[in-house]
C-alpha positions as CSV (number, residue, x, y, z in Angstrom):
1,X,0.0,0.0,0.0
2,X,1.7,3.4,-0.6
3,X,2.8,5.4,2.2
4,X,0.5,8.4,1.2
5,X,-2.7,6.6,2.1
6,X,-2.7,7.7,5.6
7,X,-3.0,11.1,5.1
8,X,-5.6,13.9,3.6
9,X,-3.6,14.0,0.5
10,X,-3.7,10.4,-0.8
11,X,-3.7,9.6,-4.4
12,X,-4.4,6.9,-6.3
13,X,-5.9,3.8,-4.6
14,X,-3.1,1.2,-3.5
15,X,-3.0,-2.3,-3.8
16,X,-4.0,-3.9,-6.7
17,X,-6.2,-6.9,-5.1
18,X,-7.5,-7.6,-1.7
19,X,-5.2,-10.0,0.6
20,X,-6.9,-12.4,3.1
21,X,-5.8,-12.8,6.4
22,X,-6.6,-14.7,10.2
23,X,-7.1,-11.8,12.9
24,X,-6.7,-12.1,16.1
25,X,-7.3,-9.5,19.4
26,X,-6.8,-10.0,23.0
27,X,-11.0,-10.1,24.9
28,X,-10.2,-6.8,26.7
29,X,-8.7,-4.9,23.8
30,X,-11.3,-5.9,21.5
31,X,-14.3,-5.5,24.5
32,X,-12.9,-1.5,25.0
33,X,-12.4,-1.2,20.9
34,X,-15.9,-1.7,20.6
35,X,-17.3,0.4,23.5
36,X,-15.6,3.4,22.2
37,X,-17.2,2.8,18.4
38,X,-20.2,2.3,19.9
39,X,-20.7,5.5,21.6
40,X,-18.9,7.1,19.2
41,X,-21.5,6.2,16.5
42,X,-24.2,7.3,19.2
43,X,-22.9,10.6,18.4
44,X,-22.1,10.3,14.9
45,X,-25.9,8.9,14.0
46,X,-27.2,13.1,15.7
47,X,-24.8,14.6,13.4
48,X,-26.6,16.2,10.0
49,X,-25.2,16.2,6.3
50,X,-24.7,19.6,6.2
51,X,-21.0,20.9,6.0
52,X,-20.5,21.1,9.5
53,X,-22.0,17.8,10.2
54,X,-19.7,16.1,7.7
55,X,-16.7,17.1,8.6
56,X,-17.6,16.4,12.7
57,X,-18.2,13.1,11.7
58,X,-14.8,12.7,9.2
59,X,-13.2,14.0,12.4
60,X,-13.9,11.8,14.8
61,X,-13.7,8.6,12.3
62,X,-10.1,10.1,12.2
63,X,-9.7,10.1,15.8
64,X,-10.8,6.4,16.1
65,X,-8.1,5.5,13.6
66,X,-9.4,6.4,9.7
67,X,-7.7,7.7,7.0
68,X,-10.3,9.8,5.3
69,X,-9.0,12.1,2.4
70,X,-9.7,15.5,1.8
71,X,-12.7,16.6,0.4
72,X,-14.1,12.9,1.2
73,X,-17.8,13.1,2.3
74,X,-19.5,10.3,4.4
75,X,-23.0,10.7,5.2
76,X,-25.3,9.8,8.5
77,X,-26.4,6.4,9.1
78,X,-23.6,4.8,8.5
79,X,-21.8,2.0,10.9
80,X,-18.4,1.4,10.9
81,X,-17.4,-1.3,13.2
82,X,-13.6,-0.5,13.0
83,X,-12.9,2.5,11.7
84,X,-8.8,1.9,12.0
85,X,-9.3,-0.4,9.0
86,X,-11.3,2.3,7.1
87,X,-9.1,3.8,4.1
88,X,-11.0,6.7,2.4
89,X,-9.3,8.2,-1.0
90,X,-9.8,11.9,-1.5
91,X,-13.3,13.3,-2.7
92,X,-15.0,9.5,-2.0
93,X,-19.0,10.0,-1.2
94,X,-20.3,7.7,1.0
95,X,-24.2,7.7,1.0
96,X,-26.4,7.0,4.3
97,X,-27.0,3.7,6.3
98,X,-24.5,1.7,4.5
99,X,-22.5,-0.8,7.1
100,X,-19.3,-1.5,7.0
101,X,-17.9,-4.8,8.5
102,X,-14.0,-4.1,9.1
103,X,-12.9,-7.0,10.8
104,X,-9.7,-6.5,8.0
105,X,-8.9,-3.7,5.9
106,X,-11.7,-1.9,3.8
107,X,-10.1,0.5,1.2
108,X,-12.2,2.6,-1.0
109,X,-9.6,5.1,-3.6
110,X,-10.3,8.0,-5.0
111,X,-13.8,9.9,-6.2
112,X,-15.2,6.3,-5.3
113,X,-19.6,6.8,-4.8
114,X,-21.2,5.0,-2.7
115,X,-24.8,4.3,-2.8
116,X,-27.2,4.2,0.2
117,X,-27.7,1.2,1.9
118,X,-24.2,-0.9,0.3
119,X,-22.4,-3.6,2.8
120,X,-18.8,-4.2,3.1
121,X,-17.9,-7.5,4.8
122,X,-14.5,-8.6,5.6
123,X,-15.0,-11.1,7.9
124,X,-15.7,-14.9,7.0
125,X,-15.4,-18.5,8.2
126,X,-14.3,-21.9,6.9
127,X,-16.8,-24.6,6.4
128,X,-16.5,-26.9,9.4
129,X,-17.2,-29.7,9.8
130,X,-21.1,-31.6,10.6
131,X,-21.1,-30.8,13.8
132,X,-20.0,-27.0,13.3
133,X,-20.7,-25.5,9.5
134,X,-19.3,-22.6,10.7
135,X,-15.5,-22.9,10.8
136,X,-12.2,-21.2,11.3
137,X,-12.5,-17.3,11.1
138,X,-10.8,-15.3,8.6
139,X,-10.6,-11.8,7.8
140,X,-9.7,-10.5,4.1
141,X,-9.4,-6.9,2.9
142,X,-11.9,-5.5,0.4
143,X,-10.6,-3.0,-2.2
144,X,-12.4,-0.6,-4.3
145,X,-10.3,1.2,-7.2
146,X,-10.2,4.6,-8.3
147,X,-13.7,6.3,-9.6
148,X,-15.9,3.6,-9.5
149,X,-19.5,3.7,-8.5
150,X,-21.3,1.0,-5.7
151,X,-24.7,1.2,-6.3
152,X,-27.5,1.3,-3.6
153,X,-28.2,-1.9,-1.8
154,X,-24.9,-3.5,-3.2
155,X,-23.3,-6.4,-0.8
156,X,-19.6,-6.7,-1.4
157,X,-17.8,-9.7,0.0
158,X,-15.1,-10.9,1.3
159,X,-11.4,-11.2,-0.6
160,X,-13.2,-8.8,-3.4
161,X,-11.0,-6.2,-5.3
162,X,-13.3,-3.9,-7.6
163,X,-11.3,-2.5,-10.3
164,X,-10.6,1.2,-11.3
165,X,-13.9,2.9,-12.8
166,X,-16.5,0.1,-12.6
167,X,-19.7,0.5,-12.0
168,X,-21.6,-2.2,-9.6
169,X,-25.5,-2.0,-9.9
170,X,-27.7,-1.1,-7.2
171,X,-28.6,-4.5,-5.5
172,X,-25.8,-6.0,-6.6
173,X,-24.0,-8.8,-4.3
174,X,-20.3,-9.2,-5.9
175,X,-18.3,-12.6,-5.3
176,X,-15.5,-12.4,-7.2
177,X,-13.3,-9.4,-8.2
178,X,-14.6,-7.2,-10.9
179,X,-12.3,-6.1,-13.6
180,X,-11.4,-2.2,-14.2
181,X,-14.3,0.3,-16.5
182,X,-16.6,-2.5,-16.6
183,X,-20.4,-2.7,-15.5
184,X,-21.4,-5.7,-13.6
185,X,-24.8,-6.2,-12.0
186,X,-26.8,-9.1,-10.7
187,X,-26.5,-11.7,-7.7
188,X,-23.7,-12.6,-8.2
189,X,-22.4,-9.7,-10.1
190,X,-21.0,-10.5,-13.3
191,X,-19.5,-8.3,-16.1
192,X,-22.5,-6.8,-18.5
193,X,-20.8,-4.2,-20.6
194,X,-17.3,-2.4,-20.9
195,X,-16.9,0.8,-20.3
196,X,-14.9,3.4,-21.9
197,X,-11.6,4.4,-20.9
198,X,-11.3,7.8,-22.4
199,X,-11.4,11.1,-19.8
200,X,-15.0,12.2,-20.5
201,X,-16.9,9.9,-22.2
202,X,-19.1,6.9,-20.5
203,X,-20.2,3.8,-22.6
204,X,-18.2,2.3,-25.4
């Protein structure tokens, strides 16, 4: 990941796929962690979308360990369960009530918009065996490139990189990575059209 990520004058969006990882957190640190986000989204969910509201709200995500870039705007509603794995490019939107699951790293580039209502997960588990389906927990990053667009409703999962200048319809829930300027849509997303490349334009 490049070293200008972590502050307000990031660039382009770092790594070029997600990476997929087992966390672990000592009870206590963990227990505290999530006090603190709690109450802090008490607050956050008061705060308006006005101006003042959004930049309260970019301040304390800040404060509880995000890297937000300048000129990013993230709207009420929205839960972050741990905001030190939130990476926010410069001039990103993020629409209200979206929830973001950060048990790993979340990273959303540059002029990325978000629509209401889109999940990020992170977290995951093995299949078990018979007597417990739900295995061994993992947690693996999500990426979202430069420019592209989540539409409202969308679910992205695990291990999922979403390429530079894509477009994921609302609704959406994306498996698998999704390739650079292309529009995908459907459960699971798949590719539907290519987009062009050129400054400007919009549809080959």
């Amino acid at each position: 990941m490049s070293s200008n990520i972590a502050g307000a004058d990031m660039g382009q969006t770092p790594p070029p796929r997600a990476s997929s990882h087992v966390t672990h957190t000592r009870p206590v640190a963990r227990t505290l962690e999530r006090a603190v986000v709690h109450l802090a989204h008490l607050g956050l969910f008061f705060l308006g979308d006005d101006f003042l509201g959004r930049g309260v709200r970019v301040w304390i995500l800040r404060r509880l360990g995000a890297r937000i870039g300048a000129r990013a705007r993230l709207h009420g509603g929205t839960y972050v369960s741990r905001p030190r794995n939130l990476v926010v490019g410069p001039e990103t939107f993020v629409n209200r009530g979206c929830y973001m699951d950060l048990e790993a790293k979340l990273v959303l580039g540059s002029r990325v918009a978000v629509g209401h209502g889109a999940t990020f997960i992170t977290s995951r588990h093995e299949i078990g065996p018979h007597d417990q389906r739900c295995g061994e927990f993992q947690g693996a990053d999500v990426v979202v490139g430069d420019g592209t667009w989540i539409g409202a409703n969308v679910t992205v999962l695990p291990g999922v990189t979403v390429g530079r200048g894509a477009v994921i319809a609302a609704g959406s829930v994306v498996l698998h990575d999704i390739e650079d300027d292309v529009l995908a849509a459907g459960v699971p997303a798949r590719p539907r059209r290519t987009l062009n490349r050129d400054p400007g334009s919009s549809l080959d």
